[in-house]
C-alpha positions in Angstrom: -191.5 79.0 79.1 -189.8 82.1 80.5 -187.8 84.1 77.7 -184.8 84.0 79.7 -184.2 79.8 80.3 -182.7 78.2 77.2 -185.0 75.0 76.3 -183.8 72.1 77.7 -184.9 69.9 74.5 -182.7 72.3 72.8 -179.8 71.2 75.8 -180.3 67.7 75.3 -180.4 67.8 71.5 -176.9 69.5 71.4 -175.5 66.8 74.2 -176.5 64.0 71.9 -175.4 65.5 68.6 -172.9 68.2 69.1 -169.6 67.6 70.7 -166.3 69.5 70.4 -163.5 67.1 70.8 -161.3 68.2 73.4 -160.9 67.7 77.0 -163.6 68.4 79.4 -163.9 72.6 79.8 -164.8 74.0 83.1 -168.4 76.2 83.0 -166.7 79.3 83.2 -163.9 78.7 80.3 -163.7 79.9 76.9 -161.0 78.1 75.3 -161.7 78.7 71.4 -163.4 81.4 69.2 -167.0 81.1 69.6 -166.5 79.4 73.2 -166.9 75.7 74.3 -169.0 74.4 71.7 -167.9 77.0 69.5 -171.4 78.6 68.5 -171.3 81.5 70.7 -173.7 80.2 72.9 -173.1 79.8 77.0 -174.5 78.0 80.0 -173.4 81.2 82.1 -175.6 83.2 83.9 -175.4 87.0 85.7 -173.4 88.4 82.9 -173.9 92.3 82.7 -176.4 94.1 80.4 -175.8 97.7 80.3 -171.8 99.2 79.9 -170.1 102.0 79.0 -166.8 103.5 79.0 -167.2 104.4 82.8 -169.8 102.0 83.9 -169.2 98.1 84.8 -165.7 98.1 83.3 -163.7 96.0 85.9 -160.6 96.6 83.7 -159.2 97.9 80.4 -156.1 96.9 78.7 -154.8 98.4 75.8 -153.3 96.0 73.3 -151.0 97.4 71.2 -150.6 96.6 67.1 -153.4 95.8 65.3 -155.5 91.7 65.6 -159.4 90.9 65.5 -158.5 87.4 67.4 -161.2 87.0 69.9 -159.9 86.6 73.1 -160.1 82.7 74.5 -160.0 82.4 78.3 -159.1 79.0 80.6 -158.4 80.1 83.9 -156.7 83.1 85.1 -155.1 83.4 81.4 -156.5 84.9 78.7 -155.0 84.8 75.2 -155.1 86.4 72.2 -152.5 87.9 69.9 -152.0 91.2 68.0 -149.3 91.8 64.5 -147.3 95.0 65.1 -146.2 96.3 61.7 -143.4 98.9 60.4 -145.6 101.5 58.6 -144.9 101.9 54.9 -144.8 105.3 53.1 -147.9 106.2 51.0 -145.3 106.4 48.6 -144.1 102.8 49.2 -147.4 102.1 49.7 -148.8 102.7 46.1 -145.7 101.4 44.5 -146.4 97.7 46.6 -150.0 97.7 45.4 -149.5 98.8 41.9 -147.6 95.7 41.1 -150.7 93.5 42.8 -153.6 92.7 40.8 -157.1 93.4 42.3 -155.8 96.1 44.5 -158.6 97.8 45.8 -159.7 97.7 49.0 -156.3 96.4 50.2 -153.5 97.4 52.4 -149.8 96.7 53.1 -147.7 96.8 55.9 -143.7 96.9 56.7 -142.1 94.5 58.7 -144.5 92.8 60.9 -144.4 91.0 64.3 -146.9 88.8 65.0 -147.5 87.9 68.7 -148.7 86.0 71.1 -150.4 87.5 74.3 -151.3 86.2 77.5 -153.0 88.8 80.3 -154.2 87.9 83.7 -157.4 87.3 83.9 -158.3 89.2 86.9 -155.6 92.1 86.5 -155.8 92.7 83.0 -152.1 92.8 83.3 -149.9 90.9 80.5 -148.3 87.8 81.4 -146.8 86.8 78.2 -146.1 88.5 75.2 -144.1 86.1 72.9 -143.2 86.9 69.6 -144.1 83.8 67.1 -142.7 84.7 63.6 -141.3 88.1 62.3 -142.2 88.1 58.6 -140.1 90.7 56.2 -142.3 90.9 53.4 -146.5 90.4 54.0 -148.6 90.0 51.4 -151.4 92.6 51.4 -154.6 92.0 53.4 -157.9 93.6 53.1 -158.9 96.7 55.1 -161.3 95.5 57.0 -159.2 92.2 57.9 -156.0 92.4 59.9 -152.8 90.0 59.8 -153.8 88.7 63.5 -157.6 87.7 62.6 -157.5 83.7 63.5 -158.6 83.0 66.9 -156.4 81.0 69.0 -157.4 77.3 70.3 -156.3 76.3 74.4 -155.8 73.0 75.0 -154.7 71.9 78.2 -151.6 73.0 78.9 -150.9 74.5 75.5 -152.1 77.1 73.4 -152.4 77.2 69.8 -152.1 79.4 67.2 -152.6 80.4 63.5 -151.6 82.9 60.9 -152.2 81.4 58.0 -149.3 81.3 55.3 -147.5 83.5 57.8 -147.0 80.2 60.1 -148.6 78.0 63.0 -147.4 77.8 66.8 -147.9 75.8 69.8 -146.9 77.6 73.5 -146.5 76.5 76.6 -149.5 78.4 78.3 -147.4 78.5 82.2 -144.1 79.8 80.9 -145.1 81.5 77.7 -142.5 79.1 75.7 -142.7 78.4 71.9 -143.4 74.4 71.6 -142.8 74.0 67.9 -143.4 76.1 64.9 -144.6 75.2 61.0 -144.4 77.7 58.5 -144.1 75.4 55.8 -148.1 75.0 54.8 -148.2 78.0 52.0 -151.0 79.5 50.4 -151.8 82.8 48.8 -155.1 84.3 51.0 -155.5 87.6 48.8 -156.8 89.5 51.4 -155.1 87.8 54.5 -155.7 85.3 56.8 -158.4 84.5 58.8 -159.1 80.8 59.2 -159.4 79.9 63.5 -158.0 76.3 64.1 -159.5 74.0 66.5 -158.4 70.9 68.4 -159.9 67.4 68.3 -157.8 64.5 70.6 -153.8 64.9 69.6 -155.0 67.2 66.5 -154.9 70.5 65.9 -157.2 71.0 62.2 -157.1 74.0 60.2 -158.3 75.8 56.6 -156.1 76.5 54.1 -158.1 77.7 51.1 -156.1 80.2 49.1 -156.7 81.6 45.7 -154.0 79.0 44.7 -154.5 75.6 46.8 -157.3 74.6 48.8 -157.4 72.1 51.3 -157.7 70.9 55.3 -154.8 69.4 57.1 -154.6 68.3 60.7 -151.3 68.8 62.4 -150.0 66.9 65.2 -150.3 68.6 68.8 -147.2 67.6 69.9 -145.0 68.4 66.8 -147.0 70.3 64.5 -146.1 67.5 61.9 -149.0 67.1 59.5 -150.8 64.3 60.2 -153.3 64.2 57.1 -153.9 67.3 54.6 -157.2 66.8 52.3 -157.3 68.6 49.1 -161.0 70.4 48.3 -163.0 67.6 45.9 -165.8 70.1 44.9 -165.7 71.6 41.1 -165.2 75.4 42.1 -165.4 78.1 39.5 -162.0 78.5 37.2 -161.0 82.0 38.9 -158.7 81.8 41.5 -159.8 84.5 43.6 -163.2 82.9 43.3 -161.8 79.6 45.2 -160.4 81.1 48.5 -162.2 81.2 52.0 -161.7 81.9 55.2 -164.2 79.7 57.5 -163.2 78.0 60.9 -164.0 74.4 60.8 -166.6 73.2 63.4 -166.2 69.9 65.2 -169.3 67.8 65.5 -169.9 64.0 67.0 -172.3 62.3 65.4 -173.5 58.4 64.8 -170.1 57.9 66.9 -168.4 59.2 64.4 -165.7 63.0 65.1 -167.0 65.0 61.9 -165.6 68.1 60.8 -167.6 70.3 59.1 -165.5 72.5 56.9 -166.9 75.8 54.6 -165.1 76.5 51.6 -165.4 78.0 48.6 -168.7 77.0 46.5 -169.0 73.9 49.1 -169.3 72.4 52.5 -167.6 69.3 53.5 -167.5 66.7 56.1 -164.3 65.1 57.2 -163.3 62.6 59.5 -161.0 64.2 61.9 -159.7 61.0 62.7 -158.2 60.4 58.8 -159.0 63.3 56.8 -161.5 61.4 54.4 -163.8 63.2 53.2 -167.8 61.9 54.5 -170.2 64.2 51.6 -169.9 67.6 50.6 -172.9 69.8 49.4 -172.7 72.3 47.0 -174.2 75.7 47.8 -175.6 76.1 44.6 -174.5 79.2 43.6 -171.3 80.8 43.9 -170.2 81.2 47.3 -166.1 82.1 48.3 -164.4 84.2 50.3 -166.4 82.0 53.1 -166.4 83.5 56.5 -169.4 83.0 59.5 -168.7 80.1 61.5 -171.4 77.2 60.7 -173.8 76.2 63.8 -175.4 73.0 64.8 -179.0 72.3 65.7 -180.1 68.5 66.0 -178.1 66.5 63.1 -178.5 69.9 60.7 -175.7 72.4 59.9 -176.5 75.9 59.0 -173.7 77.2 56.6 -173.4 80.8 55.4 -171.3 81.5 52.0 -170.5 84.8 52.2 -169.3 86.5 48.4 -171.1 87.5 46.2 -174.8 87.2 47.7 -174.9 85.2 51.0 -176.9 82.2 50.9 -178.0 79.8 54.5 -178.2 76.3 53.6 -179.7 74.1 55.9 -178.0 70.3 55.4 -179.0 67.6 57.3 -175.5 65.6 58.4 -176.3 62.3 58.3 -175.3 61.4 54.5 -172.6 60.5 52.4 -171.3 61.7 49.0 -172.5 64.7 47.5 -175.7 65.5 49.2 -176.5 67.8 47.6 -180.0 66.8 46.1 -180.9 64.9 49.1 -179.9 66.5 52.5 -180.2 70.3 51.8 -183.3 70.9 53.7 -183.7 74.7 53.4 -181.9 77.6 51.4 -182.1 81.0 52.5 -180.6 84.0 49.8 -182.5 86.9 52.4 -179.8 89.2 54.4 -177.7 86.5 55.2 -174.4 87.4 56.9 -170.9 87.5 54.9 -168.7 88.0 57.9 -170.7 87.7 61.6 -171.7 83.8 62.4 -175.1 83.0 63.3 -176.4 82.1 66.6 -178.9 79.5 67.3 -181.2 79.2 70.8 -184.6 77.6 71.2 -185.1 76.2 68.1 -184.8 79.6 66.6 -181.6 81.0 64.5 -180.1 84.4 65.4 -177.9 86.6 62.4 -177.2 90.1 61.5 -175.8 91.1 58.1 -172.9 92.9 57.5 -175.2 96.1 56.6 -177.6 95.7 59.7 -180.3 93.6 59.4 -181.0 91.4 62.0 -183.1 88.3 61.4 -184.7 85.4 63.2 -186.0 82.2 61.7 -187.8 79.0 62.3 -184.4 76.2 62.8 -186.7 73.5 61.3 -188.3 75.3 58.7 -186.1 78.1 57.3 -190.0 80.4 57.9 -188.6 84.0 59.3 -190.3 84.8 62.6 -189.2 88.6 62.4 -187.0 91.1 61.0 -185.8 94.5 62.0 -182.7 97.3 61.7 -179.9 97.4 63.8 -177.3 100.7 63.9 -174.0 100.0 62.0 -171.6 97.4 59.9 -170.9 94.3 61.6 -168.0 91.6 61.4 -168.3 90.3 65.0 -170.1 87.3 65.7 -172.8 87.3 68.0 -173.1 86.0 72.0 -176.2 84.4 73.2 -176.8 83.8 77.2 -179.6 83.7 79.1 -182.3 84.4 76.4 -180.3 87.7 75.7 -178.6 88.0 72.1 -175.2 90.4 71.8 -174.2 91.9 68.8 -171.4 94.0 68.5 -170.9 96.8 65.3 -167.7 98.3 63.9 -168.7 101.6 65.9 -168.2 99.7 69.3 -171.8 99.2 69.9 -173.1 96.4 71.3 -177.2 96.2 70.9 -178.6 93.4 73.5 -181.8 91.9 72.0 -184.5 89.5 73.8 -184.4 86.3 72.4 -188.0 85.3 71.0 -191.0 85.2 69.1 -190.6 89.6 69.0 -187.9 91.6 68.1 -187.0 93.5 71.7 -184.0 95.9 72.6 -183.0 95.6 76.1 -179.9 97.6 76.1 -177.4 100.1 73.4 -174.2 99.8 75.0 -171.2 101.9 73.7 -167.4 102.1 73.9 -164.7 104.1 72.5 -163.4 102.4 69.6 -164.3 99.7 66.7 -165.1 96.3 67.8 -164.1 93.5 64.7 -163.5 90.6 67.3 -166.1 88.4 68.8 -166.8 88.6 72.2 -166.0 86.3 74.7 -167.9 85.4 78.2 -166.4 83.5 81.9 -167.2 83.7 84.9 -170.0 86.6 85.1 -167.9 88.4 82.7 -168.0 89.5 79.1 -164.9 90.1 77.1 -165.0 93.0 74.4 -161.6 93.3 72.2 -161.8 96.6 70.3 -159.0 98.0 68.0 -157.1 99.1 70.5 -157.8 97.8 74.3 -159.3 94.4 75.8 -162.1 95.2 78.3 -163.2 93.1 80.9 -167.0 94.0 81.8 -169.0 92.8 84.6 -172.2 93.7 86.2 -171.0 95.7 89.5 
């Protein structure tokens, strides 16, 4: 088979098992974070390669404030948003975090304005730019986290969107007009909020595991009314800061049945996204919170990463009920596994790169690693996969393209100006690379 034609077993396997509940999305659309299907894997073909400041940029757009939202894309629209804060005083500053306990590593901000952002497309020009909520006081946030990190879900003629405690939104994606807002769903994040949401029919579902509650609600499209909330069943440990997380739920259909598979802290669930009940759980066997990497899907198996302290990759076969625990964890993995990027799976084979670097493949069925190597930089961005080519992007702003396969090969170092923390987004023949400060729109000329 030629290195650069995804398997069609693979195809097929994923149309049977793995569907994301929404309404049909054209082939060039990216409506949520981690596109269609939500695994950072696309159909699309001719996207560029090689890019550079100067080279195979069709447009740059700087985005004022401060958001690692991925960009999500239906259209001529693309959305994202971006939290503009009043800068404190080191003096304020220090005074704010001495009264906070566990301090290190976290920052504060003034007043912020979190916003909604809509840019053409084509133009890179914005469209909309609606403030959703203005919040007075914010809690702190970690530094390598900002108070815009969820991604934002489209959904026919709405978009959706979620900062955490700070407040949920719906817009009108043609005028730009706030639908409804929640800000009553409350929870302490620690080190800010970074839970995506995602849609399933009339539903919008989303994480809210705090170091003081921990559950999953679904709200209602139309009203933002909470249709079901599910409190977290799993025994976690008695610390508070060790029972937060910030995963993005993953929609799966399977046995005619809409499951949502949910990381948290020290397990992962399966809901019906129909009710809220809870289908089995599995306990990663160790402890595992602050939960970020998006899970992926190959067949009826999950692969879930838990992050804090030491990453571990379970492999958990989805068929079950209960606690499966003891009887549908097929593989565990404690080697280099991600705490922030997602994984990516293609051919049978699963894609990841720790946070420090170290990029791995391994056998999907097996857990057996195929090959290992070194790639420049930290990384917090989740991977792309198209066309046999695999993208990751490091906090430097480069963006290593490797060969998907049996051999670990570069095909292209790629470099721009400032940090990329978002993941990347592809439509059309397009990729789309938010960095801290602009939105870049690249394209093989």
């Amino acid at each position: 088979m030629s290195p650069i034609s995804p398997d069609f077993a693979r195809i097929l396997m994923l149309a049977l098992f793995l569907s994301v509940s929404a309404p049909a999305i054209a082939d060039d659309e990216w409506p949520q974070f981690r596109g269609p299907d939500g695994q950072g894997v696309t159909s699309l073909t001719g996207l560029p390669l090689t890019w550079s400041e100067t080279d195979n940029v069709v447009w740059k757009a700087t985005i004022h404030g401060e958001g690692h939202s991925s960009p999500v894309i239906s259209g001529d629209q693309i959305w994202l948003t971006t939290a503009i804060a009043e800068p404190l005083s080191e003096t304020e500053m220090q005074q704010r975090l001495a009264a906070v306990k566990n301090s290190q590593g976290l920052s504060l901000a003034g007043t912020l304005s979190l916003q909604a952002l809509c840019l053409s497309r084509d133009t890179g020009r914005i469209l909309h730019q609606v403030t959703l909520f203005t919040v007075e006081t914010p809690e702190p946030k970690h530094a390598l986290n900002s108070y815009a990190s969820p991604t934002p879900v489209i959904c026919r003629d709405r978009v959706f969107f979620h900062f955490g405690t700070y407040g949920t939104a719906a817009v009108n994606r043609e005028t730009g007009a706030v639908l409804w807002k929640n800000d009553r769903l409350k929870l302490d994040h620690q080190n800010g909020p970074g839970s995506s949401p995602v849609v399933w029919e009339d539903l919008m579902i989303v994480h809210l595991d705090g170091t003081d509650s921990q559950s999953i609600a679904a709200l209602k499209q139309e009203t933002g009314e909470i249709a079901w909330q599910t409190k977290r069943s799993g025994e976690m440990d008695p610390t508070p800061e060790l029972q937060k997380a910030y995963g993005t739920p993953l929609l799966v259909e399977l046995q005619d049945r809409p499951l949502v598979i949910s990381p948290a802290a020290n397990w992962v669930y399966a809901y019906d996204a129909r009710d809220g009940k809870e289908v089995w759980k599995a306990s990663y066997g160790k402890l595992g919170f602050s939960t970020v990497p998006r899970p992926v899907v190959v067949g009826d198996t999950v692969y879930v990463a838990t992050s804090y302290m030491q990453s571990r990759l379970l492999a958990v076969n989805m068929t079950g009920t209960g606690d499966v625990t003891s009887s549908h964890i097929r593989w565990m993995s404690d080697k280099q596994i991600p705490q922030k990027p997602s994984l990516v799976a293609w051919d049978k084979k699963l894609y990841f790169v720790s946070d420090k670097g170290i990029v791995r493949c391994l056998n999907a069925e097996t857990g057996d690693e195929v090959w290992f190597e070194r790639l420049p930089g930290d990384y917090s961005a989740s991977p792309l996969a198209a066309e046999g080519r695999l993208y990751f992007c490091n906090q430097d702003g480069v963006c290593t393209v490797l060969r998907a396969g049996d051999q670990f090969e570069v095909l292209a170092t790629n470099k721009l100006d400032s940090a990329i923390m978002a993941s990347p987004a592809a439509a059309g023949q397009s990729i789309f690379l938010r960095t801290a400060t602009a939105l870049y729109r690249i394209e093989q000329k």
